[in-house]
C-alpha positions in Angstrom: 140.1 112.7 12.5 136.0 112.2 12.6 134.3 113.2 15.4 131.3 111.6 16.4 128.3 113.8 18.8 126.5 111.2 21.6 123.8 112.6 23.2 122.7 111.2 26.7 120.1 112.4 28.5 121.6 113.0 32.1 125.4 114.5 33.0 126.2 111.2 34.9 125.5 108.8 32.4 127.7 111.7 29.6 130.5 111.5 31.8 130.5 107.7 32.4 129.8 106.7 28.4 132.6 109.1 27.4 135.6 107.8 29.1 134.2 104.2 27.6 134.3 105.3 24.0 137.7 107.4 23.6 138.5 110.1 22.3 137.0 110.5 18.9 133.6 110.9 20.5 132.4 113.7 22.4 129.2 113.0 24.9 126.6 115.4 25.8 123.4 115.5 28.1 120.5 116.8 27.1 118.9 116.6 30.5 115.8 115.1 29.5 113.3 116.8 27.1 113.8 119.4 25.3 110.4 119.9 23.8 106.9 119.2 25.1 103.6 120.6 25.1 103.1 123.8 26.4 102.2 124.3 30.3 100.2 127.6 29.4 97.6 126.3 26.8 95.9 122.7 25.5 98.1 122.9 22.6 96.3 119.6 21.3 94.5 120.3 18.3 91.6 117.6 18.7 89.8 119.1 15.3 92.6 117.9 13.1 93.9 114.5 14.4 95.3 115.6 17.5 98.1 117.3 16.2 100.1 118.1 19.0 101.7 121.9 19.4 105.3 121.6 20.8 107.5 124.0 21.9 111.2 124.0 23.1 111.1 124.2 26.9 111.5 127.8 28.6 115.0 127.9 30.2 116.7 125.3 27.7 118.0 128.0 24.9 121.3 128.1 25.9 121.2 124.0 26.2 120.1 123.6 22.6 122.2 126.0 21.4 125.2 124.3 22.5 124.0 120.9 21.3 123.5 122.8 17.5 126.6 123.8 17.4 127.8 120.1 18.7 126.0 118.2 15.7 127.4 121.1 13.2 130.7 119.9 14.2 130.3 116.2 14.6 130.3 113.9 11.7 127.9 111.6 13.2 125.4 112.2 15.4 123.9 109.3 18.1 120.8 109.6 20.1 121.5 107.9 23.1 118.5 108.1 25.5 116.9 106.1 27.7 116.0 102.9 26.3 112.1 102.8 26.9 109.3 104.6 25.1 109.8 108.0 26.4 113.3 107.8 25.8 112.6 107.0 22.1 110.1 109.9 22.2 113.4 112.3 23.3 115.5 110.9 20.9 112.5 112.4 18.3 112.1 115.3 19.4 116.4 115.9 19.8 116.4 114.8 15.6 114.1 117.7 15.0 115.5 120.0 16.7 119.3 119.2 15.5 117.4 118.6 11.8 118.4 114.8 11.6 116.2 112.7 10.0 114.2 110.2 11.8 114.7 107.0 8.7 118.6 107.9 9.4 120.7 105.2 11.7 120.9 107.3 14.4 119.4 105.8 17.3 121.5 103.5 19.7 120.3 102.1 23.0 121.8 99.8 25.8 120.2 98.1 28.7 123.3 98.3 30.9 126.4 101.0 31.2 129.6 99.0 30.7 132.4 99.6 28.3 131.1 96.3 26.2 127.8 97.5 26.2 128.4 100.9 25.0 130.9 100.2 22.3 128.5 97.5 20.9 126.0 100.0 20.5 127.4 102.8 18.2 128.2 99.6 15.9 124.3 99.2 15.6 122.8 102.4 15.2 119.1 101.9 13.5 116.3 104.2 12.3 114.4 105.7 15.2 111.0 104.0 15.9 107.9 105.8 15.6 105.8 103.1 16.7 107.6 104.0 20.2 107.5 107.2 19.8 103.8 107.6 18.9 102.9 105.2 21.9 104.3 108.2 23.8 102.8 111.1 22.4 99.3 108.9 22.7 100.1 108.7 26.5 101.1 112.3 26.4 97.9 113.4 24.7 95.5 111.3 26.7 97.1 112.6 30.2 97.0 116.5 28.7 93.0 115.9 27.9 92.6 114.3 31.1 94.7 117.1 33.1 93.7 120.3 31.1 90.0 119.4 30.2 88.8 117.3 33.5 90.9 119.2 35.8 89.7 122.8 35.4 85.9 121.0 36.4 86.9 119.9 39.5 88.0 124.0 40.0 84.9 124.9 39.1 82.8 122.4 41.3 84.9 121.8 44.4 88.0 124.0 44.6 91.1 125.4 43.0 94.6 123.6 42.6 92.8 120.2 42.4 93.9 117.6 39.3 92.4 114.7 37.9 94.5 111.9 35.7 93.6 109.3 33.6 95.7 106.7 36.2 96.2 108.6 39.7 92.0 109.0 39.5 92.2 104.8 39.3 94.7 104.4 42.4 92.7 107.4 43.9 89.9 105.0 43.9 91.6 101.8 44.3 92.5 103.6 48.0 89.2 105.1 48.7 87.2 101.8 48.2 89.8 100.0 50.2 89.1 102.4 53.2 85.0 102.2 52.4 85.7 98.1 52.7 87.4 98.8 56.2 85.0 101.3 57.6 82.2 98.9 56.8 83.6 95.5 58.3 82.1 94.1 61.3 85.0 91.6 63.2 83.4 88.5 64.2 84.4 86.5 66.7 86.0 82.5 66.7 88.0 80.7 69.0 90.5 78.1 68.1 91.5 75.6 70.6 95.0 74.1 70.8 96.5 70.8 72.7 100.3 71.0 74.1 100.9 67.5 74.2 104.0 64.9 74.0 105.2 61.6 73.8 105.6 60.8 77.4 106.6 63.0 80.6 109.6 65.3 80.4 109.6 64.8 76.4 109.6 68.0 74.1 106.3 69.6 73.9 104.5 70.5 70.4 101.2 71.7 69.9 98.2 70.1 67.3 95.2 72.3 66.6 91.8 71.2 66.6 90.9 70.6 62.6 87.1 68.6 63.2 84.6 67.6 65.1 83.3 64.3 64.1 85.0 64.2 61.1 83.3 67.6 60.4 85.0 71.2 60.0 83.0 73.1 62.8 83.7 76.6 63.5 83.8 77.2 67.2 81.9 80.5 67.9 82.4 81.6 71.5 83.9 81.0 74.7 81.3 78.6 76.1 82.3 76.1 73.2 85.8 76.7 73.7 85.9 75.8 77.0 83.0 72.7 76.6 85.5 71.5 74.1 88.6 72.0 76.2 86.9 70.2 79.4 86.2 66.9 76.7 89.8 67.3 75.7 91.0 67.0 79.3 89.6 64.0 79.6 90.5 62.3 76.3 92.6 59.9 75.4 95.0 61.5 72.0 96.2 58.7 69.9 98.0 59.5 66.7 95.9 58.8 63.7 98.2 59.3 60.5 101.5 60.7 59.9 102.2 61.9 55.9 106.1 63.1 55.3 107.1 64.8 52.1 110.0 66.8 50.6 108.5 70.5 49.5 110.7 72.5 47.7 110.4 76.2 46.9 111.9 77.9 44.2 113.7 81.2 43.9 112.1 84.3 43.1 113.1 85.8 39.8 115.2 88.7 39.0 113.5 92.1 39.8 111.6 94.0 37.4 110.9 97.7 37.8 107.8 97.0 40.0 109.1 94.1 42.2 112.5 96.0 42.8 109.9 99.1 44.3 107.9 96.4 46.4 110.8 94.9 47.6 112.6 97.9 48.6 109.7 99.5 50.4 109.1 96.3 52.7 113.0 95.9 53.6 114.6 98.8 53.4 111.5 101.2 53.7 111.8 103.4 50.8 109.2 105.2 48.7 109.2 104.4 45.1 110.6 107.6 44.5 113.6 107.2 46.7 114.2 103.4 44.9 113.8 105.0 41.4 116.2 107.7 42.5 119.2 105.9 43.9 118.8 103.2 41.2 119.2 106.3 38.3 122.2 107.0 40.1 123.6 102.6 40.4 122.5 102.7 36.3 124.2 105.9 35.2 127.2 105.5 37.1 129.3 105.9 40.1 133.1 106.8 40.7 134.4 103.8 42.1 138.0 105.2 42.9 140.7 103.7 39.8 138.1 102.3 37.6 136.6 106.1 37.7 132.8 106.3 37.1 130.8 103.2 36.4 127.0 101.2 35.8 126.5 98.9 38.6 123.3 97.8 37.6 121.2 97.3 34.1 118.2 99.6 33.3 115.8 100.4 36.0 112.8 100.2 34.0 111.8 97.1 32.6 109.1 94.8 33.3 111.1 91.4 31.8 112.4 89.1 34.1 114.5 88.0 30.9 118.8 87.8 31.8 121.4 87.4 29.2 122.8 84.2 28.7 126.1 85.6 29.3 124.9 86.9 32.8 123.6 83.7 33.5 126.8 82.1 32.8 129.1 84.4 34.8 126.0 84.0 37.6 126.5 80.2 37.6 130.5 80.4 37.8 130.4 82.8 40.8 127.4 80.7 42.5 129.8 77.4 42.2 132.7 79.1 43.3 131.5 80.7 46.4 128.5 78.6 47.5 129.2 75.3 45.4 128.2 72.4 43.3 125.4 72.1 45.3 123.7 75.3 44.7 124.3 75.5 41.4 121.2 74.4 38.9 122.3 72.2 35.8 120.2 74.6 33.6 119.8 78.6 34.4 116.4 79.1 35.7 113.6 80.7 33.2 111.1 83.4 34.2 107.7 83.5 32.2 107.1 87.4 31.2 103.4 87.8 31.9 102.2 90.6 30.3 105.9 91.9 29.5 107.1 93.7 26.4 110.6 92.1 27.2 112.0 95.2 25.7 115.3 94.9 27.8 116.5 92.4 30.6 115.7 92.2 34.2 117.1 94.8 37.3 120.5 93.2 37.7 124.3 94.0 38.3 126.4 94.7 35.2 129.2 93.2 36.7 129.6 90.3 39.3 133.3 91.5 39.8 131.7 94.5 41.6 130.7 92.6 45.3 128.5 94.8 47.3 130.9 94.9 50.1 134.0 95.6 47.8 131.6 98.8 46.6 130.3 99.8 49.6 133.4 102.6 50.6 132.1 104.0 46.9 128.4 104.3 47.9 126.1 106.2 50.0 124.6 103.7 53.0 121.3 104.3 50.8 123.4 103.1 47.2 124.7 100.2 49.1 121.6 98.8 50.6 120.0 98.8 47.5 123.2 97.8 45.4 123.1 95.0 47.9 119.0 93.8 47.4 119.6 93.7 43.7 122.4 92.1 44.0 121.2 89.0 46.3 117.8 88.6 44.7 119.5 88.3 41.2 122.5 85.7 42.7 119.3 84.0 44.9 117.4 83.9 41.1 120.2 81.9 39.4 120.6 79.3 42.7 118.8 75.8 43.4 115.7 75.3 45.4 115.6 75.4 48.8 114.3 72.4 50.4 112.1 71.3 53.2 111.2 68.4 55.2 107.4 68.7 55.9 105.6 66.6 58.6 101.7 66.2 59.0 100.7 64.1 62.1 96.7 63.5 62.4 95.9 63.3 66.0 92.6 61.6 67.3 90.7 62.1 70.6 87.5 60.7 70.8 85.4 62.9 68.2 87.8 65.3 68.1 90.3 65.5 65.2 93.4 67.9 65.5 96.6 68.1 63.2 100.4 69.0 63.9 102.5 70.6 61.2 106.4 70.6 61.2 109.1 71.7 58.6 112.5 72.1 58.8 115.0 73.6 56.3 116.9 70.3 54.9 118.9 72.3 52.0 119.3 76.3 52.1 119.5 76.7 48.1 118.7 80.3 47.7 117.7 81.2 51.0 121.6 81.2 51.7 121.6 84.2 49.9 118.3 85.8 49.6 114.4 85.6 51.0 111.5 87.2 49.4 110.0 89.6 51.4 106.1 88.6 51.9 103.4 91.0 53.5 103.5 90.4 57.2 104.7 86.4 56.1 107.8 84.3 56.9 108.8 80.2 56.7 109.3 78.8 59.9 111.4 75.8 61.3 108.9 74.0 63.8 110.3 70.7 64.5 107.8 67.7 65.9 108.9 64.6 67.5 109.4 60.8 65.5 106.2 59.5 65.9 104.1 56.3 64.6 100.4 55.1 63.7 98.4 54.5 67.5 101.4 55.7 69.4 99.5 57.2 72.6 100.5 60.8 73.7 100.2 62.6 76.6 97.9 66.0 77.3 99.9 69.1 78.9 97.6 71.6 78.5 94.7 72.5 76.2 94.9 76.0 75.0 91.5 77.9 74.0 92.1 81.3 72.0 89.9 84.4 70.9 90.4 85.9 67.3 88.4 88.1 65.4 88.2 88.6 61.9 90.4 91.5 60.3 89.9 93.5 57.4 91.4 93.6 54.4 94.3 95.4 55.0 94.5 99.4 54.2 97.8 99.7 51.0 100.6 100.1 52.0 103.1 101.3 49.2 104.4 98.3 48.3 100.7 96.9 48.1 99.7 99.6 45.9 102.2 99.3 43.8 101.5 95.2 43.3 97.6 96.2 42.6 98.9 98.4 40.3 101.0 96.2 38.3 98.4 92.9 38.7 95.4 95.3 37.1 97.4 96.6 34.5 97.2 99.8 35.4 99.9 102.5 34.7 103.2 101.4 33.8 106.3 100.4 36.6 107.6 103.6 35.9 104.9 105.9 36.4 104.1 104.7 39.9 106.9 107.0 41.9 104.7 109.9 40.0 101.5 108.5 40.9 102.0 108.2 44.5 103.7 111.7 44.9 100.8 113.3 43.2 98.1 112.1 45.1 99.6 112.5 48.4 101.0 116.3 47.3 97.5 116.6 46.0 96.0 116.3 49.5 93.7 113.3 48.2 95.5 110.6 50.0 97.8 110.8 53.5 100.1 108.1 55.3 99.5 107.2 58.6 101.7 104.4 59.9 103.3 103.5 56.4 99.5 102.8 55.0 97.7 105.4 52.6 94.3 106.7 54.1 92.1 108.7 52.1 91.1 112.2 52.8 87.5 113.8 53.1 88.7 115.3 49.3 89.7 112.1 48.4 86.4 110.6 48.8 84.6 113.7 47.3 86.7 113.7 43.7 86.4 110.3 43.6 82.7 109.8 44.2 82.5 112.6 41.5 84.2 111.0 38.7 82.7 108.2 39.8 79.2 109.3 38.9 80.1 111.8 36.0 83.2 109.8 34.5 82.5 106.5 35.3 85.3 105.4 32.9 88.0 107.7 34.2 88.0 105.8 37.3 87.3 101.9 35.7 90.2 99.5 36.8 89.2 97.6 33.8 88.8 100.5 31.2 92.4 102.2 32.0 94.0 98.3 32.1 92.6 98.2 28.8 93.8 101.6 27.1 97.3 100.7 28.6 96.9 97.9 26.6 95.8 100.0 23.5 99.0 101.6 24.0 100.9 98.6 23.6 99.3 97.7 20.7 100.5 101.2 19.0 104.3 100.5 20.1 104.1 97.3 18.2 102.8 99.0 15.0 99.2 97.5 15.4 97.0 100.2 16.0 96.7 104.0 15.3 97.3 106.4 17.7 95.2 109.1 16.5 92.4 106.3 16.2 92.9 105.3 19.7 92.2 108.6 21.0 89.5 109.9 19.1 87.6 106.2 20.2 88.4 108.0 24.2 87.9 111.4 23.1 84.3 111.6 21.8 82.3 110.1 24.4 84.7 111.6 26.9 84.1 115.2 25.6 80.4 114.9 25.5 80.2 113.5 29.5 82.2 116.6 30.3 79.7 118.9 28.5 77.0 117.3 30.5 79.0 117.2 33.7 79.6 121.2 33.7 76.1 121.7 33.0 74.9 119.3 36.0 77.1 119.6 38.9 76.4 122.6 41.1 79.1 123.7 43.5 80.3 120.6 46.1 81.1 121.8 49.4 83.5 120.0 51.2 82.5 118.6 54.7 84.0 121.1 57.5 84.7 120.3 61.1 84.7 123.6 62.9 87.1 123.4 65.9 86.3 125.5 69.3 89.6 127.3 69.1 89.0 131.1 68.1 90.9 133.1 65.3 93.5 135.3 67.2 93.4 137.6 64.1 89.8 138.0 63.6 87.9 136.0 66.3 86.3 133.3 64.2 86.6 129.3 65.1 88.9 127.9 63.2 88.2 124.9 60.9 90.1 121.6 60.3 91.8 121.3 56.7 93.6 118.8 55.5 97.4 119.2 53.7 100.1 116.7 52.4 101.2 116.6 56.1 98.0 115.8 57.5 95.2 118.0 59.1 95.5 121.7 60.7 93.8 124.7 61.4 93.0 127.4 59.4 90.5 130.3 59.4 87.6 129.9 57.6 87.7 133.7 56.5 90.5 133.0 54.1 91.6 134.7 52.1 90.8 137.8 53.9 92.2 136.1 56.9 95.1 133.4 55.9 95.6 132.6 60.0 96.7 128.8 60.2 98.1 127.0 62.9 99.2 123.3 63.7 97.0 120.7 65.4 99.2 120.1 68.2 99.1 116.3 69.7 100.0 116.3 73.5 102.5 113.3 74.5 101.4 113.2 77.9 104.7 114.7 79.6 106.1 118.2 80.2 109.1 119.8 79.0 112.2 119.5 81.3 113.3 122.8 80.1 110.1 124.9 81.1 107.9 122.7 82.2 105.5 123.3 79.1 103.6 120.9 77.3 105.7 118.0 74.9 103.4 118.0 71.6 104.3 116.1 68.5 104.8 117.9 65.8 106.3 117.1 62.1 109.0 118.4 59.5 108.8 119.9 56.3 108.9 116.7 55.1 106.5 115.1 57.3 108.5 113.4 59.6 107.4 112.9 63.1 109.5 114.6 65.9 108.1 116.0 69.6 109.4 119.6 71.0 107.8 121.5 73.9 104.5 123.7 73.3 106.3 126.9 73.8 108.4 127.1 71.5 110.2 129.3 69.8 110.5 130.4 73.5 111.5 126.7 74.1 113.9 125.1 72.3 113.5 121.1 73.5 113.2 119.1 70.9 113.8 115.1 70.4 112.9 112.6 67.7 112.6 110.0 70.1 108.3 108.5 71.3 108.3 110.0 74.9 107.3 107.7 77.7 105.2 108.2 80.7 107.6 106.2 82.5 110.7 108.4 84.3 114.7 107.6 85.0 115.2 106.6 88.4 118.5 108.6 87.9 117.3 112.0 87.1 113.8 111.7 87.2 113.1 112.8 83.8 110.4 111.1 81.5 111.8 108.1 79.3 112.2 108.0 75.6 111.2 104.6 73.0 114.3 105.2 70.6 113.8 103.1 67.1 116.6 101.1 65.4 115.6 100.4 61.8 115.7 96.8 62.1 112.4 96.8 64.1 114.1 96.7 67.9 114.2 99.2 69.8 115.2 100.5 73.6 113.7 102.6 76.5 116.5 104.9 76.9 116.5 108.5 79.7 115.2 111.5 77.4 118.1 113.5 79.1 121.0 113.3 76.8 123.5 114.4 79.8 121.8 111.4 82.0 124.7 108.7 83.1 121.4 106.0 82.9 122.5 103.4 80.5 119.6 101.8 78.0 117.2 99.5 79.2 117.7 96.5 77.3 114.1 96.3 76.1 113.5 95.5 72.9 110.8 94.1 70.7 110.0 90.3 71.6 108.9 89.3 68.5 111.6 90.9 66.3 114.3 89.6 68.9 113.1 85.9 68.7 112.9 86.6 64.4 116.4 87.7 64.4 117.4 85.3 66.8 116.3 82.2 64.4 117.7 84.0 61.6 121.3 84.0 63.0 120.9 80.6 63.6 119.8 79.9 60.2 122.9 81.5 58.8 124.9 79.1 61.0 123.5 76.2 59.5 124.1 77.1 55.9 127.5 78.5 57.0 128.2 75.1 58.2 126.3 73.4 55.4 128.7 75.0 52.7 131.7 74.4 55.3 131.0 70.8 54.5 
């Protein structure tokens, strides 16, 4: 009987793909790549075509060696990696080194891990595709002349352990200029003023803005207009003007890509992109899911197609009719234009709509199922009918004053039944106004003037930087996990409050390459090599072409740039808290975690010590200071000053505020959907929790629950 070798790239996926294709194939991992260039040298040999030099990677012998002897006795061999560039770039490299030719039909891809899938794809093995592959080793090359050529400068000239890239130098940027742009603002103040009014005594209130002012938009500047304008309104007459109704109807987000899936995820569920790219690996490659044994729960990860099968979309329709109905079900599956996209493979969806998040969830980690659970709703939401609103606009006239009233309710759920798309600080609304008509008089309860001042742009959170990302064409969807680790492990970048600030280094490499390598750090020139390498994959440019166009004016800046640049000294705030080793005041330095001290005779001296924040209470154990302080992995948690002599520690915000039971200081304890409760720090304390929780989240969650009651109801009917 003939035996056919698959190779897969992770253990996971081997084990799930084996029990789909029998018996007569045998399934191995080769854990990612096998060869690369090497970490010690350039190994790029820019003199003659950029020839790349690769060797097998140190601590894989015994890994390969297996594999050899696996293709020896195999009839056929299938290379079976990821379905995406670098993937195609493995499957090259695993031909050479188990001597199978690259014209032979032995590549076979899949977008999704199901038994259909799989067995439909060792029926159409092809040739492997070099365009692919030398896309990759153009990428490859281009980051190792970036890395090993630029970086060794920045040694030189500021310090050692320091990296530049060809995209993290771009998002580098993108972050310092954003914090420049907030540093430099100036708020100005407005006012806006706003009538409570109704139809007659007792009746509903609803508010109308002011909108003009004699017919004019007129900015009001300070409080002395505000409050002119709110005496003249006192005494007006309000009289309604115009009313304008209209159906508005908003349409479903599509299915997620790669990036959208990372935005998504880091707004609702608050993950990094690492931790979405990570748990998604493990929906794709498989999961045991008790009798069924291990399987895909969702398509390929990495894609940046909105595209779905039209089997998909069929199965999507019959499940949407069945459970939500008629109603909600479109005529024709929905469409989603592919800007930019290589619509290599299909959108982020599940592989199966037999496999219910809540039927899986006993299977999963809570971190599987919540994500599971987003790709599942925002592909069912996709697939669904509009939802639909009924909008009213009342105009509202008071002598020379103009002011407007907006409403709009939710008439038909559609999608929203299922899904919403999380929005930057953004949300619909139900605000309901009164049936009114043209000269009805109203009646004045109370004119309300209000202070604002103008905001900044907003500093990136990760979600944000991973949409600037993707809207400049910069990187690709699956290099942004990477990115953002780098740069934050880096010390060139820090999160404070979920948004990314940049360091003092930060600014310095920046406004270095800035000067030097202008182009390193151009939005628009790394958008546009991105899309060089595109052109490469398709078979319409050459990739030793494309880098030698980068390589020659790059290589004579950095000539010019070694010669030029004396030594940068970093800015140093000295602190007034002595060495205890050798007596001289510590500095502030800045590390992945944030700032600390350190002595500035390193590295005969390597002293360093934490920058300890005081939370304005004392330890209950020792009376001793409670200081915040942070984990390994950077998370936030307060013990008492003295330790290790004290061992009080808590993860909840201490209070200045004490329990009237024991005395002790109270604690601001966080649930993760936004609420949270003033609870005694004491775990031993019979106080029970205040019930004190966020206003505004209460009210939100509040109006959601009763939004679920009306489409509940809705369906019911």
């Amino acid at each position: 009987m003939s035996k056919a070798l698959v190779v897969v790239e992770s253990p996971a996926k081997a084990k799930t793909i084996e029990k789909f294709l029998g018996k007569n194939y045998i399934v191995r991992a080769s854990m990612g790549h096998l060869r690369d260039l090497p970490k010690s040298q350039f190994g790029v040999d820019v003199e003659n075509g950029f020839t790349p030099k690769y060797i097998n990677i140190r601590g894989k012998g015994d890994l390969i060696k297996g594999l050899k002897e696996a293709a020896k006795a195999a009839d056929t061999v299938y290379l079976a990696s990821d379905p995406d560039r670098e993937g195609e770039a493995i499957a090259w490299h695993l031909a050479h080194i188990l001597n199978i030719s690259s014209a032979d039909a032995c590549r076979i891809e899949f977008n999704e891990i199901t038994k259909t899938a799989i067995q439909n794809a060792v029926k159409h093995p092809r040739p492997i595709n070099l365009s692919r592959v030398d896309a990759q080793q153009a990428r490859r090359i281009l980051d190792r002349i970036v890395g090993y050529q630029l970086s060794p400068l920045l040694w030189r000239k500021i310090r050692k352990g320091l990296s530049a890239g060809r995209v993290q130098s771009v998002a580098i940027r993108l972050i310092c200029d954003r914090e420049k742009e907030v540093l430099a603002f100036v708020p100005q103040e407005y006012w806006t003023v706003t009538a409570k009014l109704r139809e007659k005594v007792k009746a509903p209130l609803f508010e109308a803005e002011l909108i003009s002012i004699e017919g004019k938009k007129t900015p009001i500047n300070n409080e002395a207009e505000a409050e002119g304008i709110k005496r003249e309104l006192e005494q007006g007459e309000f009289v309604v003007d115009d009313i304008k109704k209209r159906e508005r109807r908003r349409n479903p987000a599509p299915p997620f890509t790669t990036s959208s899936l990372q935005q998504d995820a880091a707004r609702k569920l608050g993950f990094t992109s690492r931790k979405t790219m990570m748990i998604a690996q493990q929906l794709y490659e498989g999961l045991d899911i008790g009798s069924a044994g291990a399987v895909g729960l969702i398509t390929y990860m990495r894609t940046d197609s909105t595209r779905i099968a039209e089997s998909a979309q069929n199965d999507a329709s019959n499940y949407i009719r069945e459970t939500y109905g008629d109603a909600y079900t479109p005529e024709k599956a929905p469409v989603y234009s592919n800007k930019k996209s290589q619509d290599a493979h299909e959108a982020v969806r599940p592989t199966s709509l037999e496999l219910v998040p809540q039927k899986m969830e006993k299977f999963l980690s809570r971190d599987q199922y919540r994500l599971y659970n987003l790709i599942w709703e925002r592909f069912i939401a996709s697939q669904m009918t509009a939802a639909v609103y009924d909008t009213l606009t009342i105009t509202i006239q008071s002598g020379r004053f103009g002011l407007r009233a907006t409403g709009s309710i939710l008439k038909f759920a559609g999608f929203t039944a299922v899904y919403t798309e999380s929005k930057e600080e953004k949300e619909e609304k139900d605000v309901a106004l009164p049936e009114l008509s043209p000269g009805q008089a109203l009646k004045l309860f109370k004119v309300l003037p209000k202070q604002h001042f103008t905001e900044p742009p907003p500093r990136y959170s990760e979600a944000l930087l991973v949409k600037i990302l993707e809207e400049k064409g910069i990187g690709r969807p699956s290099t942004y996990a990477p990115i953002i680790e780098t740069i934050i492990g880096r010390g060139y970048v820090v999160r404070v409050e979920k948004r990314f600030q940049p360091t003092e280094l930060g600014f310095v490499v920046v406004d270095l390459l800035k000067q030097y390598f202008p182009n390193i750090v151009d939005v628009e020139f790394t958008a546009s090599m991105e899309n060089q390498l595109d052109e490469i994959a398709e078979g319409q440019a050459s990739w030793q072409e494309v880098l030698q166009d980068f390589y020659q004016p790059f290589s004579a800046t950095l000539t010019h740039a070694d010669e030029a640049i004396g030594h940068v000294e970093l800015p140093v705030e000295v602190s007034d808290i002595p060495c205890e080793h050798c007596g001289r005041l510590m500095v502030v330095k800045q590390g992945r975690y944030g700032k600390f001290l350190a002595c500035p005779g390193f590295p005969e001296c390597r002293n360093t010590k934490p920058i300890l924040k005081e939370a304005g209470v004392l330890c209950p154990l020792c009376q001793g200071t409670i200081v915040e302080r942070r984990t390994k992995r950077g998370k936030v948690f307060f013990g008492c000053k003295n330790y290790p002599e004290c061992q009080f520690v808590t993860w909840d915000t201490p209070t200045k505020d004490t329990c009237e039971t024991c005395g002790m200081f109270m604690v601001r304890h966080n649930y993760k959907n936004g609420r949270f409760a003033l609870k005694c720090g004491n775990p031993n304390c019979p106080t029970q929790e205040k019930n004190e929780t966020n206003p505004v989240k209460s009210k939100t969650e509040k109006k959601i629950k009763q939004k679920a009651k009306k489409n509940t109801a809705s369906r019911r009917k």
